[in-house]
FILUMVEX-296470 format. One record per residue (C-alpha): residue number from 1; x, y, z negated. Coordinates in Angstrom, 1 decimal. Example, Ala and Ser with C-alpha at 12.3 -4.5 7.8 and 13.67 -1.06 7.14 Angstrom:
2
LOVEX  seq    east   north      up
LOVEX    1    12.3    -4.5    -7.8
LOVEX    2    13.7    -1.1    -7.1
This chain:
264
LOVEX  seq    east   north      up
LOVEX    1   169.1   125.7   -32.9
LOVEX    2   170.0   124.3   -36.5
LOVEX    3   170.1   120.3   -36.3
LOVEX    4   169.2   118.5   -39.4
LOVEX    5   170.3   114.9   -39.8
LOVEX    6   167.3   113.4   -41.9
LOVEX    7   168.3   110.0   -43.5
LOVEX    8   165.3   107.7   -44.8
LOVEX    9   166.1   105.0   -47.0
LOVEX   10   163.9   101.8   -46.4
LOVEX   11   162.7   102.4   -50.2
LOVEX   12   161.5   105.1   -49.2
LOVEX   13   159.7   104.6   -46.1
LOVEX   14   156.5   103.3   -48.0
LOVEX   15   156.2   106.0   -50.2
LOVEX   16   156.5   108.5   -47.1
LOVEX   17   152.7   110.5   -46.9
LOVEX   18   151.7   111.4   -43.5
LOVEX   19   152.4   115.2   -44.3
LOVEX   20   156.2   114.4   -44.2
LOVEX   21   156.0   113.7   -40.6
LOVEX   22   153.3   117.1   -39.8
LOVEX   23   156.1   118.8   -41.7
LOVEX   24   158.8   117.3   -39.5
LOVEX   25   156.6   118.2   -36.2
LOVEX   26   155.8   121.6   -37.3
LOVEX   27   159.2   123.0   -38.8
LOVEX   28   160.7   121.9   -35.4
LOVEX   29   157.7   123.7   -33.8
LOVEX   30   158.1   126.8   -35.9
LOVEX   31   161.5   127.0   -37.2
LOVEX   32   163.4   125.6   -34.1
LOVEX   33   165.1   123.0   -36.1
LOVEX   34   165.6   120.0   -34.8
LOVEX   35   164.9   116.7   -36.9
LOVEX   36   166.9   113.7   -36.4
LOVEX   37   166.0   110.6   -38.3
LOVEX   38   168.3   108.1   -38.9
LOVEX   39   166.4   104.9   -41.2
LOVEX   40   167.6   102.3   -43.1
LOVEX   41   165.5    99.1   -44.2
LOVEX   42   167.3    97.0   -46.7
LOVEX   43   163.8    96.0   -48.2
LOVEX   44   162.3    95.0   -45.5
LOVEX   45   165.3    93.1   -44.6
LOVEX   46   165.6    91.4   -47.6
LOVEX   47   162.0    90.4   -47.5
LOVEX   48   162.7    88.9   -43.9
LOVEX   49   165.4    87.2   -45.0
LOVEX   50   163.9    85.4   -47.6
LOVEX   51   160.9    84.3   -45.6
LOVEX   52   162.8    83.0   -43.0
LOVEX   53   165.4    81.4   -45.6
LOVEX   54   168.2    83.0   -44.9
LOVEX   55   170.8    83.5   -48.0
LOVEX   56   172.6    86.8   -48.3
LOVEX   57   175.0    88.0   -50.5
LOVEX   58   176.6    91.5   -51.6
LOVEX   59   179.8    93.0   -51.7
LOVEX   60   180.1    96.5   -53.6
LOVEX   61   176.2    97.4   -52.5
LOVEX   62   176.8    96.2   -49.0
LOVEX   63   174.8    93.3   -47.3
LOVEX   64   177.2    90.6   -46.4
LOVEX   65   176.1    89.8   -42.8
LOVEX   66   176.6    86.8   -40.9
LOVEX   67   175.3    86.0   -37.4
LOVEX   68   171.9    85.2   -38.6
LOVEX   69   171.7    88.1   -41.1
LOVEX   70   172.5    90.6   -38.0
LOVEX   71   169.6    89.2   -35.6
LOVEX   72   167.3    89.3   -38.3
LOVEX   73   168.4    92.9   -39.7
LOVEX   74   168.2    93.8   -36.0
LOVEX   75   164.5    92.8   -35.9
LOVEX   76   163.7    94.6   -38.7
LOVEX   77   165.5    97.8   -38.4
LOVEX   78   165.2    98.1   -34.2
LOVEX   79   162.1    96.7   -33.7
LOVEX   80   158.9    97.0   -36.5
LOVEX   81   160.4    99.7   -38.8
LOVEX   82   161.8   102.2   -36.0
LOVEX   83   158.5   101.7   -34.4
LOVEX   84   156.5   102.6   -37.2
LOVEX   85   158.7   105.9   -37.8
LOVEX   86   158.1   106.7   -33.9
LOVEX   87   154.3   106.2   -34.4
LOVEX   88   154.4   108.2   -37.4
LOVEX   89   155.9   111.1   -35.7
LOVEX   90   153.3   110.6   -32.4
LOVEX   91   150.4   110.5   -35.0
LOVEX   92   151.4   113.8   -36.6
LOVEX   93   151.6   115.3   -32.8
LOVEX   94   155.2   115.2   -32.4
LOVEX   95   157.2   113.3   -29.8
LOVEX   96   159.8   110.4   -31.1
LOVEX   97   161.6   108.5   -29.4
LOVEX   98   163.2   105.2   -31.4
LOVEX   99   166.9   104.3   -30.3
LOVEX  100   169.3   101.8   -32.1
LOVEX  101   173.1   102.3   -32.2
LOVEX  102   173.1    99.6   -29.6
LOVEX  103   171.7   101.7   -26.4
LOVEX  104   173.9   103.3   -24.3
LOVEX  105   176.8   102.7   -27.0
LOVEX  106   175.2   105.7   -29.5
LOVEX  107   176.6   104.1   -32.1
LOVEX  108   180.6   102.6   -31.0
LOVEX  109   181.6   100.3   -34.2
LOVEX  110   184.3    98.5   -35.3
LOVEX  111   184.7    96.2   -38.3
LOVEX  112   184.6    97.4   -41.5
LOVEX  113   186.2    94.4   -43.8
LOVEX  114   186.5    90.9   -42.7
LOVEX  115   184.8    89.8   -46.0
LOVEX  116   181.6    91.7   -45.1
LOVEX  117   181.1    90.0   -42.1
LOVEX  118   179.6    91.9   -39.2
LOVEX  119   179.2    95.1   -40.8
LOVEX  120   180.4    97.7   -39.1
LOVEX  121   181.6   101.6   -39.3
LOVEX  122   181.0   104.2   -36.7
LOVEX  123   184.2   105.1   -34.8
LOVEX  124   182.2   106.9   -32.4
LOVEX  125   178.8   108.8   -31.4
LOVEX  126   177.2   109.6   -27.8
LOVEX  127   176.3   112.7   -28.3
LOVEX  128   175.0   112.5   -24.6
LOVEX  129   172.7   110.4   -25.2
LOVEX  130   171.1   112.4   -28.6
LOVEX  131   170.9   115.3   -26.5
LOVEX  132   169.1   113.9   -23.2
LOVEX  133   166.4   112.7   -26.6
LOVEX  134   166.5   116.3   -27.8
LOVEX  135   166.5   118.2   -24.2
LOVEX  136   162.9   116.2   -23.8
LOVEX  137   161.4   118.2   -26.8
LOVEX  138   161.5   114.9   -28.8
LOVEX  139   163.0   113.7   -32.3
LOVEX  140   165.3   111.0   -32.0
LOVEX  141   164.9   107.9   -34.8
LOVEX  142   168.3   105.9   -34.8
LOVEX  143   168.6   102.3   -36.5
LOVEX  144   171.6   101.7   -37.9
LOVEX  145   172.5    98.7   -35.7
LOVEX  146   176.1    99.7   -34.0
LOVEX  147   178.3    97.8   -31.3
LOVEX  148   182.1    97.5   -30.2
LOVEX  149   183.4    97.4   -26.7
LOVEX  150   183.1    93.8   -26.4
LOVEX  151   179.2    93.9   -27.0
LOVEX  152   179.6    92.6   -30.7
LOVEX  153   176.8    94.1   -32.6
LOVEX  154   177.3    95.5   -36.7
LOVEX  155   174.9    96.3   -39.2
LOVEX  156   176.1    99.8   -40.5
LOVEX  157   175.2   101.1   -43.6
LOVEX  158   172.2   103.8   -43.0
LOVEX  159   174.1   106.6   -45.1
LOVEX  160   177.3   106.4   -43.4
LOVEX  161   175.8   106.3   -39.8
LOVEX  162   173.4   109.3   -40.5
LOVEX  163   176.8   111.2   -41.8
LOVEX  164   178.5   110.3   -39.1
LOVEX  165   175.7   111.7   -37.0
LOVEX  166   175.6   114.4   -38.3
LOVEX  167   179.5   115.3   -38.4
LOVEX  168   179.5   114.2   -33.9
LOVEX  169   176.0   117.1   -34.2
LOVEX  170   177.7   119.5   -36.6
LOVEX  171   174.2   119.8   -38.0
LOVEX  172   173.1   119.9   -41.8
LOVEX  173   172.4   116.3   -43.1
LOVEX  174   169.1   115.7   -45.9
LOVEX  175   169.0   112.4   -47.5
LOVEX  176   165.3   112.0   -48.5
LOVEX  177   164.5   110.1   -51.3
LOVEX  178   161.6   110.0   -53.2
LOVEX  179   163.2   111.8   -56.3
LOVEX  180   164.0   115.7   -56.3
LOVEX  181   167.8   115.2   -56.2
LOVEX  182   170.0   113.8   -58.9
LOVEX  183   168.6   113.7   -61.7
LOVEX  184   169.7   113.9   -65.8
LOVEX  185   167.4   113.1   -68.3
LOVEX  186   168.0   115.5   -71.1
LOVEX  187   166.5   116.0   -74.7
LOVEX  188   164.7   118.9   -72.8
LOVEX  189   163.4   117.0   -70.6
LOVEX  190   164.7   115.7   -67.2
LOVEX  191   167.3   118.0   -65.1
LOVEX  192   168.0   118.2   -61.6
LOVEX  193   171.2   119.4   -60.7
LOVEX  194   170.9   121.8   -57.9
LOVEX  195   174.7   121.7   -56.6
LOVEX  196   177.1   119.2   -57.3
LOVEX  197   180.8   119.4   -56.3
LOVEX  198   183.4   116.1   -55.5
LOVEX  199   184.5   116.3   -59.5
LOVEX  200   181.4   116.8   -60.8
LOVEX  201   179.7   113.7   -58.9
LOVEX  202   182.8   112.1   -59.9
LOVEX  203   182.6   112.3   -63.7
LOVEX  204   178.8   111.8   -63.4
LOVEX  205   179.3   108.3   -61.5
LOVEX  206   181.8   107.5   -64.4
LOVEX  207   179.2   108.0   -67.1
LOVEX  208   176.7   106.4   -65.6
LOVEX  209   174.3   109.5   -64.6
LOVEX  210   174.4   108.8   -60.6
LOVEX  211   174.2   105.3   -60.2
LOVEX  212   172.8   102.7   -57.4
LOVEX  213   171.6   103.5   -54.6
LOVEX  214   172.3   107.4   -55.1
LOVEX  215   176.1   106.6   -55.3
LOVEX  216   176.6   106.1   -51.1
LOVEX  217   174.2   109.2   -50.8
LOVEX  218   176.4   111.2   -52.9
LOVEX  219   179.2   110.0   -51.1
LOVEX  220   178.3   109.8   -47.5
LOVEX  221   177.8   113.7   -48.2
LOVEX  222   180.9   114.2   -49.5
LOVEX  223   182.5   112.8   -46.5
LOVEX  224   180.5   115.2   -44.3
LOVEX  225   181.4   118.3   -46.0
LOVEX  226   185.3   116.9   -45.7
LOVEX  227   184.6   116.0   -42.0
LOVEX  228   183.6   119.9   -41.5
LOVEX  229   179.4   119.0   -41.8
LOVEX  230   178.3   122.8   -43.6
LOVEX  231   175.5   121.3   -45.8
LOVEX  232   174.5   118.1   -47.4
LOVEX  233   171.3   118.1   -49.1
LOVEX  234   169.3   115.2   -51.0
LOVEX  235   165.8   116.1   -50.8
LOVEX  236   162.0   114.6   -52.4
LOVEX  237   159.8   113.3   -49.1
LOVEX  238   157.6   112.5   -51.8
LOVEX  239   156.7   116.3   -51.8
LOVEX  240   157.3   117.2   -48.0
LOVEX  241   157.1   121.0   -49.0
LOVEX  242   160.6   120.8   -49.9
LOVEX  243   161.1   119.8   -46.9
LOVEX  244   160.1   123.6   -46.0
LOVEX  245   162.1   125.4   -48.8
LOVEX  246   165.2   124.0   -47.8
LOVEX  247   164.9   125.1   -43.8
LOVEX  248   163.5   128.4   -45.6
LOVEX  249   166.6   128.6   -47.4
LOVEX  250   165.4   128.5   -51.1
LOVEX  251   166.6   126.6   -53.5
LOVEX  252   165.2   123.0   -53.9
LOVEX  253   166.8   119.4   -54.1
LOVEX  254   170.8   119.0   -55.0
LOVEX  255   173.1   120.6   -52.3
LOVEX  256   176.7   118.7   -52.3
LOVEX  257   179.1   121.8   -51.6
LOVEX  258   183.1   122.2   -51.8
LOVEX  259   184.6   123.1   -54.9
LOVEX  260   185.5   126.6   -53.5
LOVEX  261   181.8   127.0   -52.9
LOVEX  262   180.6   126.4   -56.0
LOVEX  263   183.0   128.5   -58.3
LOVEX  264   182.4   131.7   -55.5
């Protein structure tokens, strides 16, 4: 059974229609494939934080989080918006079941700079515990909240925990976003590339074609491919039918692929 890694931004979340979860349910019914969400939230964190009055700064796009950024990023992430992506799936007649990095040590993490605070990386997945979610016909939604072995919790960025995911699976990983890949707007109109190698994301990062929050996508799947991941994808929710081409295997959204596999 292929396993695909999805990743869902929190800017995307909102804009998610209720067919992207049927098409979740039913390509897993129909295709034996089997979804994996991983979600981020940095909106609805943000929008927390500021109701509550908690200041937060940024370091190179990443949340600096101190003690009272983590328990309320925790909130957010682990308890309304997995929730609502669980319900989602139910309501579409799947079966999700909503985990955070934290239970049964899915997600081990150690520091990832002493200026960021508690943010964390992913040194290592429990792959146990994905499968006992899988083995019970059920799509596992993971929020990016990680811990060490001394029971310190870390915010992880969404993108690199749903690539390393996906590398401990060997599955595919598809960042969905609510644009069909990265995008070039042209004299002909706009352009989406539909594979993009470690150079060419390069050079278009230095001129200022990939830029915000597409740069960590295009980089998280990078460091799958160079992990041994086979496929990175970034994909439109916005139109869950592409959802559907991809698993077909036509063409649709921007692959990320190794030089050698582009110039074949």
């Amino acid at each position: 059974m292929d396993i695909i890694v999805f990743k869902l931004g929190g800017s995307i979340l909102a804009k998610l229609p209720n067919s992207f979860f049927e098409t979740l349910v039913k390509v897993k019914q129909d295709y034996k494939c089997q979804p994996v969400i991983v979600h981020g939230g940095g909106p609805e964190i943000t929008e927390a934080l500021n109701k509550w009055n908690v200041k937060s700064t940024f370091v190179n796009g990443l949340r600096v989080t101190t003690a009272d950024v983590l328990h309320v990023a925790e909130m957010v992430l682990s308890g309304s918006l997995n929730k609502q992506i669980v319900a989602n799936i139910q309501r579409a007649g799947g079966s999700g079941i909503g985990l955070s990095g934290v239970d049964g040590s899915l997600l081990t993490t150690k520091p990832l700079d002493s200026k960021l605070g508690f943010v964390g990386e992913v040194s290592s997945v429990n792959n146990n515990m994905l499968n006992m979610v899988i083995n019970q016909d059920s799509i596992p939604v993971i929020s990016p909240i990680g811990i060490d072995a001394d029971g310190q919790k870390y915010n992880i960025n969404a993108d690199m925990a749903a690539a390393a995911i996906a590398i401990a699976l060997k599955g595919k990983l598809a960042f969905i976003s609510d644009v069909p890949g990265v995008m070039e707007e042209k004299s002909s109109g706009s352009y989406v590339y539909p594979e993009l190698t470690k150079s060419k994301i390069k050079e278009l990062i230095q001129i200022g074609v990939i830029t915000g929050g597409m740069i960590p996508k295009v980089q998280s799947a990078l460091s799958v491919l160079e992990a041994g991941v086979s496929e990175a994808v970034i994909l439109n929710g916005c139109q869950p039918a592409d959802v559907t081409q991809y698993i077909q295997g036509n063409p649709v959204g921007t692959k990320v692929v190794h030089e050698e596999a582009y110039y074949v």
